[in-house]
N, C-alpha and C positions, 0 to 999 in steps of 0.2 A: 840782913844781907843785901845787899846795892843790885839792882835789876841791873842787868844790860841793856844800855841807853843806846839810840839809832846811831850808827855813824855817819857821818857828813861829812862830803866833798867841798872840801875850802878851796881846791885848786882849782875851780871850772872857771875863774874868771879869763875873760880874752888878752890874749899876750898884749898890751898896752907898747911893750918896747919894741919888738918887730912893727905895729903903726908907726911907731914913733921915728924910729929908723927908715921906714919907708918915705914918709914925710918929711926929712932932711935928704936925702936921698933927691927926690924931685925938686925938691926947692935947692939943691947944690947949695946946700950949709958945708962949711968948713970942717976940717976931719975934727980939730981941735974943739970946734964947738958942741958937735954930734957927741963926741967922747965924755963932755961937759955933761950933756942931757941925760945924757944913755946911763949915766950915773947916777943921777939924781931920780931919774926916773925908774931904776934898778933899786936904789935905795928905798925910795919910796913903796913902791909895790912888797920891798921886804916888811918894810915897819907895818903896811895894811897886815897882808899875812900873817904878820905874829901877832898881833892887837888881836885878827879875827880870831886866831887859833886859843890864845888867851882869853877870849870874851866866851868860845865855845867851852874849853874848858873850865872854864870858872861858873860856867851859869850851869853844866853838867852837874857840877861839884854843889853846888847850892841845891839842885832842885834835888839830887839825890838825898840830901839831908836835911832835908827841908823835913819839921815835926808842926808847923802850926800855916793856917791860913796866910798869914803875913809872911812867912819865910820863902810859902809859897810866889805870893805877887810882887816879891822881891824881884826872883828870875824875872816875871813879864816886864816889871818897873825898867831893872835895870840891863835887861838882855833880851829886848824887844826883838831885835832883829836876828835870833841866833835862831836854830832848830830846835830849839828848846822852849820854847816861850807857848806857843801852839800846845804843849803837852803838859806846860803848868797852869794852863786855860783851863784843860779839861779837868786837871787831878784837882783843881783849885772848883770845878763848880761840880765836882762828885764829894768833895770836902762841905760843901754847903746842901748838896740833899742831904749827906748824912747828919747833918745839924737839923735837918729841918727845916731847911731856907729852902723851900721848892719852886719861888719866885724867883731868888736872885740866882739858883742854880741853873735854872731856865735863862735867865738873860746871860748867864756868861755862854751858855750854847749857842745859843744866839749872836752873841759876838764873836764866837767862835767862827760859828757859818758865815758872817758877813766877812770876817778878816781874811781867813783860810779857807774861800770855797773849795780850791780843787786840792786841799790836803789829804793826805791818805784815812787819816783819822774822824773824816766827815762825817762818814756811818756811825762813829760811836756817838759822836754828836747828834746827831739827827734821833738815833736812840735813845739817846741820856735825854732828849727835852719830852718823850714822849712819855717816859718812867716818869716825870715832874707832873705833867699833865696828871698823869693817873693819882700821883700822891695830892693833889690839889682836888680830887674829887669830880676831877672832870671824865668819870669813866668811856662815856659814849665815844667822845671826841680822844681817847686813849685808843680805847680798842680798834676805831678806826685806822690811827696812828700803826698801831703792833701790826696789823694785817698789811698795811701797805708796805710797811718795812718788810718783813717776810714775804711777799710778794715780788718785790723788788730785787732782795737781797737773797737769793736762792741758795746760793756757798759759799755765805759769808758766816764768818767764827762766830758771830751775834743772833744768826737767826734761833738760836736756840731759844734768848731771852726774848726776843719777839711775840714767838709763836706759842710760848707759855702765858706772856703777858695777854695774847689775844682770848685764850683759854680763858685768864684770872678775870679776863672785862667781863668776858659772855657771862660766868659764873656770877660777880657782882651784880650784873644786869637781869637774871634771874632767868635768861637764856640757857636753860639746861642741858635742852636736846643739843647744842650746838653747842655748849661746852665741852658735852661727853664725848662729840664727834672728833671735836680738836685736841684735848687730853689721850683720845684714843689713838689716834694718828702720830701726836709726840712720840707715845711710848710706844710706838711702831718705828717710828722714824729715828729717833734715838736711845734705843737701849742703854747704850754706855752712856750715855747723860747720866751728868751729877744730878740733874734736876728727876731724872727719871723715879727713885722713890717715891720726890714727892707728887711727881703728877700722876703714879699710882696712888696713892693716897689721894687728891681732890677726883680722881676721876671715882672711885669707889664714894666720897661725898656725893657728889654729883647724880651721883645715880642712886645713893639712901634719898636724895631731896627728891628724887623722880618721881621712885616710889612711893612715898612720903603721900606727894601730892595729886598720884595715882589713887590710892588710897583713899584719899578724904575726899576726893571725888566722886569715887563709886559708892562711900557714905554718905555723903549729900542727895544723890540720885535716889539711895535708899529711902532716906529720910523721908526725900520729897515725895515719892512715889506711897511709903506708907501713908504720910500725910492726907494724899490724894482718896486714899482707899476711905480712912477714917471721916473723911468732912463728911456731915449731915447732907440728905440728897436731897435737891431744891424742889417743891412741891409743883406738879404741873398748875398753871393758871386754869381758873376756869374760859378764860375769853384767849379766843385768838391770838398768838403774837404779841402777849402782853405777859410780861413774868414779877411774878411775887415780891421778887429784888426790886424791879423799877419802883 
């Protein structure tokens, strides 16, 4: 089924023929020659308009049916300049994480941000390169990532994935108190999250590895403390300040 794709204002260009008219006007051109222009530059401005209108619809019509990588960087190839091109950057470097390409899905974020800074879809971008980071093994420099997105991004439709990602670093990094704190606060803060299941599930992990390692702590103390009880007692020296060990 074909998403509903943004619609865009092909009309906002500046009336080219009211200047143009004003500029015969001052310069007292002839009515015949003005009538001349006024036409040509009527026609003109028609034939831009349908080209643009036709470039918009045909690069719509591509990237909706677009099934492989290449159908995708078709639209960017050949419909650079449409409103469409910016949103086959993104589907086309969410196409390469899920290959497994966590390097080149990062650089097309990347070329995202440099091309389209003040595009609306910035945010997904800036997020999409920090999911990359993470799947490359870079968790520290991830979780940093997740928290300053979520920080930033307070009621934005994404923080959800943020703020779970920051959860999954702490957890990876073996941060457990502060895993549990931030899984607990999720599934406070979004009950009706899809994700909420599962961050009922790691946040009950999180706290078996707590325990876990609660546990084998107060066993080590154990140990160490019998240990303590049982060593042989070291004999006093007969001299001063001098022990048997030395």
């Amino acid at each position: 089924m074909r998403r509903d794709l943004p619609k865009t204002d092909v009309t906002a260009e500046p009336d080219e023929l009211v200047e143009v008219m004003d500029f015969l006007r001052r310069h007292r051109v002839s009515i015949g020659i003005a009538a001349v222009v006024a036409i040509i530059v009527i026609g003109s401005l028609m034939l831009y308009r349908h080209r643009r209108l036709q470039s918009i619809e045909l690069a719509s019509q591509t990237l909706a049916s677009a099934r492989t990588a290449r159908d995708v960087q078709t639209v960017i190839d050949l419909y650079g300049s449409t409103p469409y091109a910016p949103l086959a950057m993104l589907r086309l470097a969410k196409m390469q994480f899920n290959d497994g390409d966590y390097a080149g899905a990062m650089q097309r974020y990347d070329d995202f941000l440099v091309r389209f800074p003040d595009h609306p879809m910035r945010s997904g971008a800036e997020l999409g390169r920090v999911f990359c980071t993470e799947a490359m093994g870079r968790i520290e420099e991830a979780q940093r990532g997740f928290a300053s997105f979520a920080a930033r991004y307070t009621n934005h439709f994404l923080r959800t994935h943020a703020v779970f990602g920051h959860a999954r670093c702490l957890e990876q990094m073996g941060r457990y108190g502060e895993a549990k704190a931030v899984y607990e606060d999720f599934v406070t803060a979004y009950p009706d999250s899809p994700a909420a299941a599962r961050a009922e599930e790691r946040l009950n992990a999180v706290k078996r590895a707590i325990e876990k390692i609660s546990t084998e702590a107060a066993s080590y103390q154990r140990n160490l403390s019998g240990a303590s009880a049982d060593s042989p007692e070291v004999p006093l020296s007969p001299l001063p300040g001098l022990s048997p060990l030395q």
